[in-house]
C-alpha positions, 0 to 999 in steps of 0.5 A, spaced: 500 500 500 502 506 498 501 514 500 503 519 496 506 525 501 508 530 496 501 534 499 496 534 503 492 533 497 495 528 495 495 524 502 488 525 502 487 522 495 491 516 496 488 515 504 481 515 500 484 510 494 488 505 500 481 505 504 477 503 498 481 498 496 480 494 503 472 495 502 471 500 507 463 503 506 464 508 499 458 513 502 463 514 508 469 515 504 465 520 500 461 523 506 469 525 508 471 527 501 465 532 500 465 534 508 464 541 508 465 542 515 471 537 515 478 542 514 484 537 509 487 535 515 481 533 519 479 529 514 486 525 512 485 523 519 478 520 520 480 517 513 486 513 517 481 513 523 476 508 518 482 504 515 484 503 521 478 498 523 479 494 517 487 493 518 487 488 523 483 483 519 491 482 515 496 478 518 501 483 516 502 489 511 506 494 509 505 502 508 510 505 503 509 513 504 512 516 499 515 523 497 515 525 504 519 532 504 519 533 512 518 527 516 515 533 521 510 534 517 506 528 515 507 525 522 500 526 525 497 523 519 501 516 519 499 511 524 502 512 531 506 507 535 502 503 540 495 503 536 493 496 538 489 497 531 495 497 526 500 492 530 502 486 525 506 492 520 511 497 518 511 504 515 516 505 510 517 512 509 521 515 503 525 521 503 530 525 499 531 530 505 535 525 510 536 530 516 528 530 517 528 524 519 528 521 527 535 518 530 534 511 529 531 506 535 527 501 536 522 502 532 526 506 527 531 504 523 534 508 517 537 505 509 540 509 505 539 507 497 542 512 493 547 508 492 542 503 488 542 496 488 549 491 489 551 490 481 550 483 482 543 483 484 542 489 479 544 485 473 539 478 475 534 485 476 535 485 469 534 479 466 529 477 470 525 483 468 527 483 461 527 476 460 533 475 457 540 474 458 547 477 454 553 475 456 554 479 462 552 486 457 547 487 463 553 489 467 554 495 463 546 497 463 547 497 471 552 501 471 549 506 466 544 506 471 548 507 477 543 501 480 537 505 481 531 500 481 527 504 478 531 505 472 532 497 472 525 495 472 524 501 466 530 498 462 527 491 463 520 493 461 522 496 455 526 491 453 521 486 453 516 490 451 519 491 445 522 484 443 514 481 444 512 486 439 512 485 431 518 490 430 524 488 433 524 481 436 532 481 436 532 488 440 537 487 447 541 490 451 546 493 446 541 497 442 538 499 449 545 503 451 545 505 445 538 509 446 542 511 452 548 514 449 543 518 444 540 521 449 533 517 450 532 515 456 525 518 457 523 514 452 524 507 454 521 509 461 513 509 459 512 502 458 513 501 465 509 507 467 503 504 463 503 497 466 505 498 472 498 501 476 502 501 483 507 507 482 505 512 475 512 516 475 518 514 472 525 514 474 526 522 470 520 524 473 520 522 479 527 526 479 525 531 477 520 533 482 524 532 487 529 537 484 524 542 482 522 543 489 529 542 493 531 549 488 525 552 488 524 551 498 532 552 499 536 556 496 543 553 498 540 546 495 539 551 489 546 554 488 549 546 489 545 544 483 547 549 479 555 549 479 554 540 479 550 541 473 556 545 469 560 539 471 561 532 470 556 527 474 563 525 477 565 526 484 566 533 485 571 536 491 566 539 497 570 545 497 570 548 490 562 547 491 562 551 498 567 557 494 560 557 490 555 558 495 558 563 499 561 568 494 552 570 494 555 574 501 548 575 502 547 569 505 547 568 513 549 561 514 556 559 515 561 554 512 559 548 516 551 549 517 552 550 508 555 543 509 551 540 514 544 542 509 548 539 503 550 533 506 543 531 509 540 532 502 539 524 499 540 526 491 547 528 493 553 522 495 558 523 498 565 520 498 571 521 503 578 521 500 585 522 503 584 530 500 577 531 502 570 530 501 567 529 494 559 531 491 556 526 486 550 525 482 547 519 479 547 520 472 539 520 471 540 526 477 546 530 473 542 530 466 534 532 470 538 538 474 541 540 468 535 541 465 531 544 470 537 548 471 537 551 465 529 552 465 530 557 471 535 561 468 537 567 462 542 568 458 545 574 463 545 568 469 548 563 465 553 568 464 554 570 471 554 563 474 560 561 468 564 566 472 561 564 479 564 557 477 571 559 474 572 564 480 570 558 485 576 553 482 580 558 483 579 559 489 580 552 489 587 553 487 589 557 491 587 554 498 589 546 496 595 547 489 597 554 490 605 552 489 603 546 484 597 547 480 601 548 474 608 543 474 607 537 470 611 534 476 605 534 481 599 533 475 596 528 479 594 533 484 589 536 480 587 530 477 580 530 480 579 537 476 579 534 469 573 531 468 569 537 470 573 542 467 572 538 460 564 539 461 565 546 464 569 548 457 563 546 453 559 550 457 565 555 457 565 555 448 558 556 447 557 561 452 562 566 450 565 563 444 558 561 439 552 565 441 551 573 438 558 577 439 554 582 443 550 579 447 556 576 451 562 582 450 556 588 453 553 583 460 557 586 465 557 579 468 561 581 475 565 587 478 571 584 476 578 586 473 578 583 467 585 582 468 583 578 473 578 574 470 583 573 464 588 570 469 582 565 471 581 563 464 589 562 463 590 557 469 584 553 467 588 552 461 594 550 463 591 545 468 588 542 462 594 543 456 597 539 463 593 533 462 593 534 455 585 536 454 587 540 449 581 542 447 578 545 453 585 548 454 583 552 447 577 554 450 579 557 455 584 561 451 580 563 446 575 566 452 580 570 455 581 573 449 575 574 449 575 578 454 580 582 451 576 584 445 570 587 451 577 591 453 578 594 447 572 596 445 570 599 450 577 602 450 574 610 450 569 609 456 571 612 463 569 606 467 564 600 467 557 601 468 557 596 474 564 598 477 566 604 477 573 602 476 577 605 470 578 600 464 585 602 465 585 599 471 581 593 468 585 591 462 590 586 461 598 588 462 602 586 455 605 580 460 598 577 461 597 578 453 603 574 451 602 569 457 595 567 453 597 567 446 604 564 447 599 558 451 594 558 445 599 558 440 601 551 443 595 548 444 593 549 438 600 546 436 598 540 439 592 540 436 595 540 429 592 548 428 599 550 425 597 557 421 592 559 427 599 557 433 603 561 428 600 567 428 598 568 435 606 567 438 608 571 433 602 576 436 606 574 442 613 576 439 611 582 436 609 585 443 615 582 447 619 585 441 616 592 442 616 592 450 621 588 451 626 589 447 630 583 442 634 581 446 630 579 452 629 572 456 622 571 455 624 573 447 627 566 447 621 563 450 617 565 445 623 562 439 622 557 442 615 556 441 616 558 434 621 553 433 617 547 435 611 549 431 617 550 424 619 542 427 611 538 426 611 543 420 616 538 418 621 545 417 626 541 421 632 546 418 628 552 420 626 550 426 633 549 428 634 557 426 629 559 432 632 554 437 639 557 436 636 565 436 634 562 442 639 559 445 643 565 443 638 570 447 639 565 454 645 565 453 647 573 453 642 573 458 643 567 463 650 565 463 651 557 462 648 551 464 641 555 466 635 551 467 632 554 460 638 551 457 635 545 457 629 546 452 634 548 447 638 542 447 632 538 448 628 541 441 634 542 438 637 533 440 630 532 437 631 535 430 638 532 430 635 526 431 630 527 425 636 529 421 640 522 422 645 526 426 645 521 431 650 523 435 649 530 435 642 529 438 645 524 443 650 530 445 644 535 446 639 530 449 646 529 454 647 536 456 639 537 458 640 532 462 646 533 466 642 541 466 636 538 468 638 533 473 643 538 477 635 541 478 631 535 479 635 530 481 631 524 477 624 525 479 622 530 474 618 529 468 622 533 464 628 528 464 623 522 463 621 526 457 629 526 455 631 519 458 625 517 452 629 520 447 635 518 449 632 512 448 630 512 441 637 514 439 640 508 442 635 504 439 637 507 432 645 506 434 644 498 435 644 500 443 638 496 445 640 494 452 643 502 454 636 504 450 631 500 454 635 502 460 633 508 459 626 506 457 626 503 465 629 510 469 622 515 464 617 509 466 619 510 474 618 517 474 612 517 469 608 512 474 610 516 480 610 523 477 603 522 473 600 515 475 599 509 472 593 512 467 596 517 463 597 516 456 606 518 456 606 511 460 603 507 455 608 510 450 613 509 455 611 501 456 610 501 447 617 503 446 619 497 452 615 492 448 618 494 441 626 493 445 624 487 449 622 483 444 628 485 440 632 482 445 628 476 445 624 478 452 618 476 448 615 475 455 616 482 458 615 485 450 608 482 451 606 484 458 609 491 457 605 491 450 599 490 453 600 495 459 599 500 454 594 498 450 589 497 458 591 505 458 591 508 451 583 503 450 581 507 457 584 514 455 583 514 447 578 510 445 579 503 441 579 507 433 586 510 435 591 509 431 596 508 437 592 502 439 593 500 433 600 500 433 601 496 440 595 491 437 601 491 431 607 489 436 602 484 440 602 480 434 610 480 431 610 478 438 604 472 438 608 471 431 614 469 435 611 466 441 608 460 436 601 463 437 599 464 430 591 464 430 593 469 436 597 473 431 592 474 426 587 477 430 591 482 432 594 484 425 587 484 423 585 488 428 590 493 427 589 493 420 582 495 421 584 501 425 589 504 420 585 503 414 579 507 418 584 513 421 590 512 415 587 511 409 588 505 404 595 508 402 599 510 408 606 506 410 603 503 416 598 500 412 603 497 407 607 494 413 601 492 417 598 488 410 605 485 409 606 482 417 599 479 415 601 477 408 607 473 413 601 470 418 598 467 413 603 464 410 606 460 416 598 458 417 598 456 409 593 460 408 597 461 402 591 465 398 590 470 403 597 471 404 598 473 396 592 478 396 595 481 403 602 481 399 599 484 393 596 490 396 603 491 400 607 492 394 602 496 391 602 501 396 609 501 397 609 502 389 606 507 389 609 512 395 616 509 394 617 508 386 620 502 383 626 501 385 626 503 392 630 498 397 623 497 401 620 495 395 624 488 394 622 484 400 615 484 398 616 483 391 621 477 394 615 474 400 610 475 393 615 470 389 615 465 394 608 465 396 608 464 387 613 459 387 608 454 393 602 455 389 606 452 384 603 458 379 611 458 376 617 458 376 616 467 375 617 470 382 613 476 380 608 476 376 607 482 376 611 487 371 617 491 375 623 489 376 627 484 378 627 484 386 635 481 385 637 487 380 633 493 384 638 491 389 644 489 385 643 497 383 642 500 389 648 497 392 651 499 386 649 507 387 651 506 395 658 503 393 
């Protein structure tokens, strides 16, 4: 039995519905019901009083009260403890307000379900709902709906109902996520509500209620919605949530009663780690918030929240990473931020960066110095330029230079409308300028941007030139970006120009063997290294070292980076011992300096499975390849290309090991990437057909092996030329897998060259 408690109306109803049910007289019912003497509360309690008659004739019963805003409110309408007549049974009452319920005692006793469900019984939920079973693909529906039961039971009915219908009777639990990840969650929720008579809302509508009535009754609750609805579901720290609330000064509470009033709110989790509390939401809640959140407010709140949300990471920063929020050597620390400073970013963008111009640039958002909010931006970026989010980090950039647009078309007014303060006061210093171009120039480097990274160092350079002089330091930075743009340009002889003005420039200000060297020597080892200069790149990859380490000692990621350069030259030199050497001491400090999880450690363990299996360690190179391939899988998604190079070394591993079949699957599963995300004509294609070409061969599967073969040598063909040494090994695999087919005694079919000549006349030509 069950009494809805939203209201007294509600309560009345669901008394007249329950008392109906367990055939009390209908003429006393309505006589209740259309009382003109009777008040709303009078008459929710004769009805309990009428019910009250008929319970005992049950051996036992259960009252489920639901959506009770404060158990104080609805006491004198529940059944009172030590009535003879309502013995034998249990009220069950549901709230999302915890801290109005009564301490625990024997007749009371508190269980919390916002976790949900466990996830084994949540999985056996689903299938026996739904009436099917897929190999554990039910996990991954528990989990997207954070083992909510009411989400269960709607997942479960929908799925039924749709495989009972004409329309698709092969539908699962695959194609449900699916719906999930298109946003269609509310769709698939209304079978339940239409065949189940007990309970008539659905997990989003029940939600929704829930949060629409927490923000309009409590302010606090309101303010908390708000920034988590700007964030991830994931958990958030409790601090950056209370910076939030209580910039508004208007409010009258205190840190630690604005903590109690959150914490006793059950929509809200909590998780105590060793830096703190975190705040979470369950998906279903984070998308429902967002929406109502979105529907209470203009454009100008938006706004104006956006820059409440900034300032409260900031204030973050400042309390728990004042010293380490921008060095790589502590990016764990702000680890927990990335999530919701990626969401935060998109918010970000399409407020100050894709809607009309004038509707952002004309809002005076807050009484801020707009040097002030550009700083705020500019840290924001560089956590995330950090943490390689580089598109996040460019929309932050490209927002503070927004910021910088407002400043300088309102260039000629006296002060703000809002502030007072003078706009010369208000706008950015040229140090703060050059900070944010330099830095966008470099993430849009990363991101493969090169004209757009170009143009904004050289902003940057042109104003150091002129406030600064050619001669200063921060000069040679810039340079120094300008290099590493020229470098993935593939202008290695111009890149090396900036780095040696740059050097220059250091050297005349900084003397010798100062910290900022080590950058020089670094970039300029690496274009040595492209250039085939060996030992001139090992001599500039030593001498950053040695400065480096005179600073750091061995636990910076900076010398990790080094040692993983240092390592690739070895490798070229034929020094694979000293080169996995060094692969060992970066991979020591990777783990410690940036976790387990980050992308710069799987390129660490990839270089080791390349040397190791070089050396015969076939073992050791599979372990290190798979420790690569769990991280880029988790970080960049199955369709990147460097999951395809370590599905590549997985199997010229397995193919060592003996285990064929195994090596076939891998090739095949790198092939599949590349041809998706390189193109039917790229180098590694080739390579990777010709490794397959290989596979088959030794399994005998001598037809798929020429066909594999062939498309190599086309490839090759075509980038290399005829004559080129690469292309006769694949003319001579291609031979004899002729020769075992018995096609003839002719090697290559094809026309071209003979593979004996092509390399008779390039050793004639090398001589």
């Amino acid at each position: 039995m069950t009494l809805n408690a939203e209201n007294s109306n509600t309560f009345l109803e669901s008394y007249a519905s329950l008392a109906r049910q367990i055939q009390c007289l209908e003429y006393t019912v309505m006589g209740t019901l259309n009382s003109t003497k009777m008040q709303l509360e009078e008459k929710v309690n004769n009805l309990k009083d009428l019910i009250a008659t008929k319970i005992p004739r049950y051996g036992s019963w259960l009252l489920v009260v639901d959506n009770v805003n404060s158990s104080f409110d609805v006491h004198d309408f529940l059944p009172r403890p030590g009535n003879n007549q309502w013995t034998k049974g249990q009220l069950l009452i549901t709230t999302q307000n915890t801290s109005s319920i009564p301490s625990e005692s024997f007749f009371v006793s508190h269980i919390s379900v916002s976790e949900g469900m466990t996830p084994k019984d949540a999985s056996s939920f689903l299938e026996k709902v739904s009436g099917i079973s897929q190999h554990g693909v039910e996990d991954k529906v528990a989990e997207a709906l954070d083992y909510q039961p009411l989400a269960l039971a709607s997942a479960g009915v929908y799925v039924r109902k749709v495989r009972e219908s004409q329309i698709h009777r092969n539908f699962g639990w695959k194609e449900y996520l699916e719906k999930l990840e298109r946003g269609m969650r509310t769709h698939t929720e209304t079978k339940l509500i239409e065949t189940n008579p007990c309970y008539g809302k659905s997990m989003t509508v029940a939600t929704r209620i829930a949060i629409e009535r927490a923000v309009k009754n409590d302010s606090v609750l309101k303010k908390t919605f708000t920034l988590l609805s700007l964030c991830s579901p994931q958990p958030l720290h409790l601090d950056i949530v209370m910076n939030y609330i209580l910039i508004d000064k208007e409010l009258n509470s205190d840190r630690e009663e604005i903590a109690l009033q959150i914490e006793g709110y059950s929509l809200l989790m909590f998780e105590e780690r060793e830096d703190g509390v975190f705040v979470s939401m369950h998906g279903v809640v984070h998308e429902v918030s967002k929406s109502v959140i979105n529907e209470c407010q203009d454009h100008y709140e938006h706004l104006y929240k956006l820059v409440l949300t900034v300032t409260s990471f900031n204030q973050f920063i400042d309390t728990h990473l004042p010293n380490t929020w921008h060095d790589q050597n502590s990016i764990r620390d702000s680890e927990h931020l990335i999530p919701h400073l990626t969401t935060f970013a998109g918010e970000v963008k399409n407020v100050f960066l894709q809607q009309n111009k004038d509707q952002v640039i004309k809002e005076d958002v807050l009484n801020y110095r707009y040097s002030e909010l550009l700083e705020f931006f500019r840290r924001l970026a560089i956590i995330c330029r950090n943490h390689r989010e580089f598109s996040s980090a460019k929309a932050f950039c490209e927002t503070a230079l927004k910021l910088v647009e407002r400043v300088r078309e309102e260039g000629d007014c006296e002060s703000t409308s809002t502030s007072g303060i003078e706009l010369k006061e208000l706008g950015p210093t040229p140090v703060a300028l050059v900070a944010i171009y330099n830095l966008l120039g470099t993430v849009q480097r990363e991101l493969g941007e090169f004209q757009n990274s170009e143009e904004n160092h050289k902003r940057a350079l042109d104003i150091e030139q002129k406030n600064l002089g050619p001669e200063h330091v921060d000069v040679a930075r810039t340079l120094h970006h300008l290099g590493n743009v020229q470098h993935d340009l593939g202008n290695l002889e111009k890149a090396m120009e900036y780095y040696k003005c740059a050097l220059e420039i250091q050297q005349k200000n900084l003397g010798h063997d100062h910290i900022y060297f080590a950058f020089s020597f670094f970039t300029m080892g690496v274009v040595e290294s492209e250039l085939g200069n060996l030992q001139s790149a090992k001599n500039y990859f030593e001498r950053a070292l040695n400065i480096r380490l005179k600073t750091y000692e061995d636990k910076d990621v900076y010398v990790a980076r080094i040692y993983d350069n240092l390592g690739d030259v070895e490798r070229e030199l034929d020094d694979l011992p000293l080169a996995k050497n060094y692969w060992e001491l970066a991979l020591k400090i990777r783990l410690e300096k940036l976790g387990p999880k980050h992308v710069d450690v799987a390129h660490t363990y990839h270089n080791l499975g390349d040397v190791q299996r070089e050396l015969d360690d076939l073992q050791k190179s599979n372990e290190s390849y798979e420790c690569a391939l769990n991280i880029w899988l988790k970080k960049l998604g199955p369709d990147h290309v460097n999951v395809s190079r370590t599905f590549f070394g997985l199997a010229n591993v397995q193919r060592d090991l003996g285990n064929l079949r195994q090596a076939k699957e891998y090739c095949e599963r790198a092939l599949k990437i590349e041809l998706r995300k390189l193109g039917p004509e790229h180098d590694d294609v080739a390579l990777t057909y010709s490794n397959l070409g290989g596979i088959h061969r030794e399994l005998c599967e001598l037809e798929q092996a020429k066909e594999c073969f062939e498309i190599a040598l086309n490839i090759k063909l075509k980038k290399l030329g005829p004559e080129h040494v690469d292309v006769a090994p694949t003319y001579h695999k291609l031979g004899e897998v002729h020769r075992r087919l018995e096609v003839g005694k002719n090697a290559t079919p094809q026309k071209g060259p003979n593979p004996l000549e092509v390399v008779n006349s390039l050793l004639v030509q090398f001589a």
